[in-house]
TORDRENFI-991562 format. One record per residue (C-alpha): residue in one letter; x, y, z. Coordinates in steps of 0.1 Angstrom, whole numbers, plus 5000, padded with zeros to 4 digits. Layout:
BEGIN
aXYZ;...
END
This chain:
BEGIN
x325789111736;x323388851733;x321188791708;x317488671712;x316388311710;x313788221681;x310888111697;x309987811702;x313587681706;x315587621740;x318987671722;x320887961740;x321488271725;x324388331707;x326488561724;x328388861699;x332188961714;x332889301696;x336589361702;x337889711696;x341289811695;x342990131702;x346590241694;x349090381720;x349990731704;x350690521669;x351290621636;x351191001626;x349591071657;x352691051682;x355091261689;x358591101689;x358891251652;x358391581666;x361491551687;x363891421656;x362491701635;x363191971654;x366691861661;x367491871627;x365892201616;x368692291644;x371392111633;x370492271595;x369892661610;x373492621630;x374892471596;x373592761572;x374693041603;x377992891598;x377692871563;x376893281564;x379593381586;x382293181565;x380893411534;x380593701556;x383693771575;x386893841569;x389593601581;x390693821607;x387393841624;x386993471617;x390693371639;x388693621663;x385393441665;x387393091670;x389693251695;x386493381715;x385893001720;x389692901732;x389793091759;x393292901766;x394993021732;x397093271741;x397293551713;x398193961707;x395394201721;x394794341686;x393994041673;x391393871699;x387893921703;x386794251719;x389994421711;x387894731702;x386394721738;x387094971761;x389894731776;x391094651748;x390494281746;x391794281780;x389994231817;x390994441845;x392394181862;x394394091831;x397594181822;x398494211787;x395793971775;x398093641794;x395793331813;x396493381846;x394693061857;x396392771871;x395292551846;x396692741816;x399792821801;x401493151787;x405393331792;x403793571815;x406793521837;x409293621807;x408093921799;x406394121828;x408594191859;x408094001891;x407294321904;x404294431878;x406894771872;x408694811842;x410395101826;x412495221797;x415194991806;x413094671810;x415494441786;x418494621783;x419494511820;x423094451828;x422694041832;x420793821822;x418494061799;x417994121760;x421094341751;x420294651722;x422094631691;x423094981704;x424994911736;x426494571722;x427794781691;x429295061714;x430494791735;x432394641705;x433794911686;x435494991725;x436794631722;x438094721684;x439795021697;x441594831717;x442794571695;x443994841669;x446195061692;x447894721706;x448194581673;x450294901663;x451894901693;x453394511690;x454194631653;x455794961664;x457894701692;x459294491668;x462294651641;x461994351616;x457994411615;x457694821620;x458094861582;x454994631579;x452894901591;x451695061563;x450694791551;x447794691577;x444794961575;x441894951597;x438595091591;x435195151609;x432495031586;x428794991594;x429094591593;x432594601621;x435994701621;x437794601585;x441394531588;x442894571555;x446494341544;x447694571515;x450394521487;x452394821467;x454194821442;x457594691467;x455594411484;x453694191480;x451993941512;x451093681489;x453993511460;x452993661431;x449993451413;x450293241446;x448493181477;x451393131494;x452093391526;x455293581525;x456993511556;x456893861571;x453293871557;x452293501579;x453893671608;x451493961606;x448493771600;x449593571630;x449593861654;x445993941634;x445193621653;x446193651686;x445193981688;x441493871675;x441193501693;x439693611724;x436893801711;x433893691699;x432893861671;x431993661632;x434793711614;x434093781570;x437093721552;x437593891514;x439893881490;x440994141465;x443094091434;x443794391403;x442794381373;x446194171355;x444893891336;x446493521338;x447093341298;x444493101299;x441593181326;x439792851323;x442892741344;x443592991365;x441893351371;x441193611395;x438193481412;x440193171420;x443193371431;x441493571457;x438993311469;x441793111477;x444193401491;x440893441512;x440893101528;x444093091529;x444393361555;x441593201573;x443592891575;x446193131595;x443693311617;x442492951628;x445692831635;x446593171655;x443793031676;x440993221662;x437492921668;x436592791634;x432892901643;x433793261645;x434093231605;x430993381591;x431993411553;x434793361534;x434893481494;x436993601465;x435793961447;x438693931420;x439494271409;x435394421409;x436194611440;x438994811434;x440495081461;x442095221437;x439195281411;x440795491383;x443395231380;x442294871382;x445994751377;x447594921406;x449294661428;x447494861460;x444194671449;x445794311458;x444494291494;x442894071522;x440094231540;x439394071575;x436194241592;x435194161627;x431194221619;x429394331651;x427394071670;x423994011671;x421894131700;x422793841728;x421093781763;x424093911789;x426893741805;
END
């Protein structure tokens, strides 16, 4: 703008440059702050819903909510998200709650049949299935059977051993078949205060052996003493005489060939478990007890 020239003069007017400037969307009038603020009001509503659902659930429906969200875990139907549904967790292209895409994992292939049947005998297969405990304990009190009548029969073969006889018992227990060495008041298997084997008596416990060696059934060894008192315990008593008497019979199982795994536990009762309970002191309660326990359920041959 130019101003006027006094009058009179020739000097120019003097010329007025008025310079206004105006801010780009500065200051508290733009709108990056907008943006920031509303991610964190977010950030803090997701925080406090987290917050709430921590106070709110129980911890099953918590592992629920976090398996909902790994869809790759694989877990029981009960327990997953939706297991109330009307599938029961479940798709209808699912079966029994596995991943069944490539990318995932699961033992899908162990448990269902390749056919998609299964049945009441689904496990119990003849080979290479999960045996019951039922069919391997029938299987194994067969296999005792067997080893009692030919025990008997080798004793009954032998004159010099057929009066040994009553002194082996066997009997059907719910942990296996216990075979019982027994003393009387005319014989004794062990020396007397000894863990020595009588002759006769090492001879027995060797057929024990054989007869037992091919099976493969754990073996519990126990051993049994009356109720007679040694002079001075603190150097010898009954706990030590039939825990040793015990191991020493294992020491002529294993060398009869019975495998030194087979051995499950070996122990000393001293005279606490009488078979003859009115009278602790009755020679009949110095005994071994060898039990073939059953075996565990096994997959098949």
């Amino acid at each position: 703008m130019a101003a006027r020239a006094p009058h009179g003069s020739n000097q120019p007017p003097k010329v007025i440059v008025k310079k206004v400037y105006i801010e780009g969307g500065g200051g508290h009038h733009g709108g990056a702050w907008k943006v920031a603020y509303a991610d964190f009001v977010t950030a803090m509503m997701a925080f406090f819903l987290l917050l709430w659902l921590l106070g709110a659930t129980t911890e099953k429906q918590r592992k629920a909510l976090a398996d909902y969200f790994s869809p790759t875990l694989i877990e029981l139907k009960q327990n997953s998200a939706g297991s109330n549904g009307m599938f029961g967790g479940s798709s209808i292209t699912d079966a029994d709650n596995y991943p069944h895409k490539a990318q995932q994992t699961g033992t899908q292939a162990m448990t269902i049949p390749v056919g998609a049947q299964g049945g009441k005998r689904v496990g119990s297969g003849q080979k290479g299935s999960l045996k019951s405990r039922e069919a391997i304990a029938a299987e194994d009190r067969k296999n005792f059977e067997k080893i009692r009548a030919e025990l008997k029969r080798r004793l009954a073969s032998m004159p010099d051993m057929a009066k040994l006889s009553k002194h082996i018992r066997f009997v059907q227990t719910r942990d296996g078949m216990r075979i019982d060495l027994l003393d009387d008041a005319n014989y004794s298997m062990f020396d007397l205060g000894t863990t020595q084997l009588e002759p006769k008596a090492a001879k027995l416990v060797e057929m024990v052996g054989q007869a037992i060696a091919p099976m493969t059934n754990p073996i519990m060894i126990r051993g049994h003493t009356d109720s007679l008192s040694y002079g001075d315990p603190k150097s010898m008593n009954n706990w030590m005489l039939s825990s040793s008497r015990a191991e020493a019979t294992r020491r002529a199982l294993a060398k009869a060939g019975v495998a030194e795994g087979r051995f499950e536990r070996i122990e000393g009762v001293a005279d606490r478990e009488p078979m003859i309970a009115d009278n602790p002191a009755d020679p009949r309660n110095r005994r071994v007890a060898v039990t073939l326990l059953y075996r565990r359920a096994t997959f098949g041959e």
